[in-house]
C-alpha positions in Angstrom: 62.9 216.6 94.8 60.8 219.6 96.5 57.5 219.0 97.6 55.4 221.8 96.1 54.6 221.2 92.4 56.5 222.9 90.2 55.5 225.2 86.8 56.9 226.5 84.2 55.9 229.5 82.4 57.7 230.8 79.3 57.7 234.4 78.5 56.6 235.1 82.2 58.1 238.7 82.6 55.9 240.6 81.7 52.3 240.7 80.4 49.9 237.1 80.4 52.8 235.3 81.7 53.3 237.8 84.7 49.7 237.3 85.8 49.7 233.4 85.5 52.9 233.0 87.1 51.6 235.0 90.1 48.5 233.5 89.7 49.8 230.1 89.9 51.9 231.1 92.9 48.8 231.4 94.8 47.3 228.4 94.2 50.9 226.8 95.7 52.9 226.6 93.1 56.8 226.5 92.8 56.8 228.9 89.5 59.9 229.2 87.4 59.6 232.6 85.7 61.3 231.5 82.0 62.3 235.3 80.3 64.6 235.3 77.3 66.4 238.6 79.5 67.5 237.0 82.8 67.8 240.3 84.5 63.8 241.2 83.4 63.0 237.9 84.9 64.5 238.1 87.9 62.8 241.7 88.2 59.2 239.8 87.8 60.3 236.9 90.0 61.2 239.2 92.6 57.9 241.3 92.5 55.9 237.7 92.6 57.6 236.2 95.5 60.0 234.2 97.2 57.7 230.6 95.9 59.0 232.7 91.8 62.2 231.8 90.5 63.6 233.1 87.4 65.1 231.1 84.6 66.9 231.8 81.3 65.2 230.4 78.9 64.9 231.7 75.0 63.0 229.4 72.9 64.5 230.1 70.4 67.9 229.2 71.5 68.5 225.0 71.7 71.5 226.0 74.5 69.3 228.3 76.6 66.6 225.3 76.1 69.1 222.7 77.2 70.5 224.6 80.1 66.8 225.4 80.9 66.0 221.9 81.3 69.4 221.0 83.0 68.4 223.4 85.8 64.3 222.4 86.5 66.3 218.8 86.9 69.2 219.7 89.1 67.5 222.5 91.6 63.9 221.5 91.3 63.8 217.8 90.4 60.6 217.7 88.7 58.2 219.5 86.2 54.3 219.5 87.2 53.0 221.9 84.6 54.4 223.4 81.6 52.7 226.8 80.5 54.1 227.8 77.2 53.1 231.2 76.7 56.2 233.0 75.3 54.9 234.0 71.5 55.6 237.6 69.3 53.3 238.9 66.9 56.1 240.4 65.0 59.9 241.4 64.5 59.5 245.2 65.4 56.8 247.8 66.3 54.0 248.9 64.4 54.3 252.6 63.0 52.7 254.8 66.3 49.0 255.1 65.4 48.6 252.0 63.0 45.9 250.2 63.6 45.8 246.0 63.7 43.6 245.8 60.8 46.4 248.3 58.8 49.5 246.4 60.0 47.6 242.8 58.7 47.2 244.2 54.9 51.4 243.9 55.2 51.5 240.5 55.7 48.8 238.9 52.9 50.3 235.7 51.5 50.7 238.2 48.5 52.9 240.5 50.3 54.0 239.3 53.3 57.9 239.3 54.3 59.0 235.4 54.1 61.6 236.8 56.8 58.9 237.9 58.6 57.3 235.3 58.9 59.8 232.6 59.9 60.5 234.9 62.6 57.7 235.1 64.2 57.0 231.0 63.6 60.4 230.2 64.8 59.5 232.1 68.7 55.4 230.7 68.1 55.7 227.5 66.5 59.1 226.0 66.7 59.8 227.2 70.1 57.3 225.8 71.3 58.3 222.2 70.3 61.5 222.6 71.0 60.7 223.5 74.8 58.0 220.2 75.0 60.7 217.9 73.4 63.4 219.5 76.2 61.1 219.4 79.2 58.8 216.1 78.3 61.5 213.8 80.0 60.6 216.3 83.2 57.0 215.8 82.9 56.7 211.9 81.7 58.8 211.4 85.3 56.2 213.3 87.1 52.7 212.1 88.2 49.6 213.9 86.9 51.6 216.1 84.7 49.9 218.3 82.5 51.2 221.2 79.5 48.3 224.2 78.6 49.6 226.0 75.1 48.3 229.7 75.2 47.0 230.3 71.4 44.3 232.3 70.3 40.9 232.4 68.7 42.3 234.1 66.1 44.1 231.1 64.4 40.3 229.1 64.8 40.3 228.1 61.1 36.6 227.2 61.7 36.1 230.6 62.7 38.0 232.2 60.4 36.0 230.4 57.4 32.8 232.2 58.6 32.2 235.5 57.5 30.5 237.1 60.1 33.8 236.6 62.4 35.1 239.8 63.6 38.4 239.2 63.0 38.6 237.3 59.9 39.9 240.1 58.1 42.8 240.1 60.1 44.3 236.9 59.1 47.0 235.9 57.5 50.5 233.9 57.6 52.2 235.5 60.3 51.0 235.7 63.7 47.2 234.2 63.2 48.4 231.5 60.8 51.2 230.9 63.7 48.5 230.1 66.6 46.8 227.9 64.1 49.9 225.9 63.8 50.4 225.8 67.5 46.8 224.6 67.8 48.0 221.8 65.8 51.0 220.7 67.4 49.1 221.0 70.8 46.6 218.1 69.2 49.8 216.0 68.3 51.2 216.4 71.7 48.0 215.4 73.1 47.4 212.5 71.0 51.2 211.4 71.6 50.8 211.7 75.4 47.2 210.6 76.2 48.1 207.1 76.5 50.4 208.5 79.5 48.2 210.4 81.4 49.5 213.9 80.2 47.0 216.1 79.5 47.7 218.7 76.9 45.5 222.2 75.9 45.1 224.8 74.1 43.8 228.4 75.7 42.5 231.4 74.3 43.3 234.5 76.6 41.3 236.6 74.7 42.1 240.1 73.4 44.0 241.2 76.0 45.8 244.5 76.4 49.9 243.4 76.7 53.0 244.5 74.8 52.0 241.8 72.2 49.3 244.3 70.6 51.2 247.4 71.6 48.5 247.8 74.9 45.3 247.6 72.0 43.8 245.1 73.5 40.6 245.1 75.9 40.9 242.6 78.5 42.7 243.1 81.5 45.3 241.1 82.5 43.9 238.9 85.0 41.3 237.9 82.9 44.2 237.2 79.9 45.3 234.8 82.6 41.9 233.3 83.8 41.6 230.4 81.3 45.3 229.4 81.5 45.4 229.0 85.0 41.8 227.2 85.2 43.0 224.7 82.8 46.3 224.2 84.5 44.5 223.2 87.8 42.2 220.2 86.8 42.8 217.2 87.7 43.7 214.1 86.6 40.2 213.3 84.8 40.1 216.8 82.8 40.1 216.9 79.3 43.0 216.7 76.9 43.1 217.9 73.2 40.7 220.7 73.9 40.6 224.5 72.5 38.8 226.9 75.0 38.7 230.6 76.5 37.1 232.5 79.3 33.4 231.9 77.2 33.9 228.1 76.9 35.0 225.6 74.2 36.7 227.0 70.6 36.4 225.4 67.1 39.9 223.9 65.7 
């Protein structure tokens, strides 16, 4: 087993997953860089630093899972933090010039694509329990283990109920509805594991400008990573079951 603690991060090529991977690398981490393309992976590893290490790893693929987990446990021997970050806000690029608020009146539960959808659960949702059941064996064997689930306000169904939100108009069953999901399943996983000592959270990263809103967005990356990474390093008496961002605690 290697000394330095070790973290995963999915979807850590490019965008919010570049920054806390890098981030995380300076704060002493061993950082496994998890990309569905290997190659684009072992680009960001590479431009991190020798403490980054890419790794295969689709979520939405139970072999690439499996062979994930196979190699944390052969090479690295343990599992510290789990960042699960890897999400898509849908199958294919908006029309050039379409705005967010035009692409969400395509997916109202009237209208929306049931294709569509599953898609974009199956990466969000599903993926993201199928990489906690692979890698919990990992993190139950290591002390002072912890997992931080990057969602977003967006899927804040207390938010969301409230008129005067900004964004309400934008939700709907596909990517919002998805992050509302994930913000349940981070509650179960923290209810499941607080009896253990594994602390699970939710993070907002805010609106911040990455492939995932074709570059709309107007928070820079580093602070897209902020909350993530300031979560990830408490210690062993921080909260579990939480929902926060950069400006402090957000309604389920």
């Amino acid at each position: 087993m290697q000394d330095k603690p070790v973290a995963l991060v999915t979807g850590a090529n490019q965008g919010i997953g570049f920054q806390i991977a890098k981030d995380l690398v300076g704060h002493g981490f061993t950082v496994l860089v998890g990309s569905r393309d290997f190659a684009k992976g072992e680009t960001a590893a590479g431009s991190i630093g020798a403490d980054a290490h890419a790794l295969q790893l689709d979520v939405t693929d139970q072999t690439s899972i499996a062979a994930a987990a196979d190699r944390v446990r052969s090479e690295f021997g343990r599992l510290d933090l789990l960042i699960q970050n890897a999400a898509i806000s849908n199958t294919g690029k908006r029309p050039p010039g379409q705005s967010v608020e035009d692409y969400a009146k395509t997916t109202r539960p009237s209208n929306v694509s049931l294709d569509e959808m599953r898609a974009v659960w199956d990466t969000n949702v599903f993926g993201v329990l199928a990489v906690y059941q692979a890698m919990l064996p990992l993190l139950r064997a290591t002390p002072n283990a912890r997992i931080v689930n990057v969602s977003s306000g967006v899927g804040s169904l207390t938010r969301n109920a409230d008129p005067s939100f900004p964004y309400r108009a934008i939700f709907g069953p596909v990517y919002p509805a998805s992050k509302t999901a994930l913000n349940a399943l981070t509650l179960a996983m923290a209810i499941e594991l607080e009896p253990e000592g594994i602390r699970v959270n939710a993070v907002s990263p805010g609106f911040t400008k990455t492939n995932l809103n074709n570059y709309q967005g107007t928070e820079t990356l580093e602070e897209g990573a902020r909350e993530a990474v300031r979560v990830a390093l408490l210690g062993p008496d921080g909260p579990t079951g939480g929902f926060t961002g950069n400006n402090g605690p957000i309604p389920w």
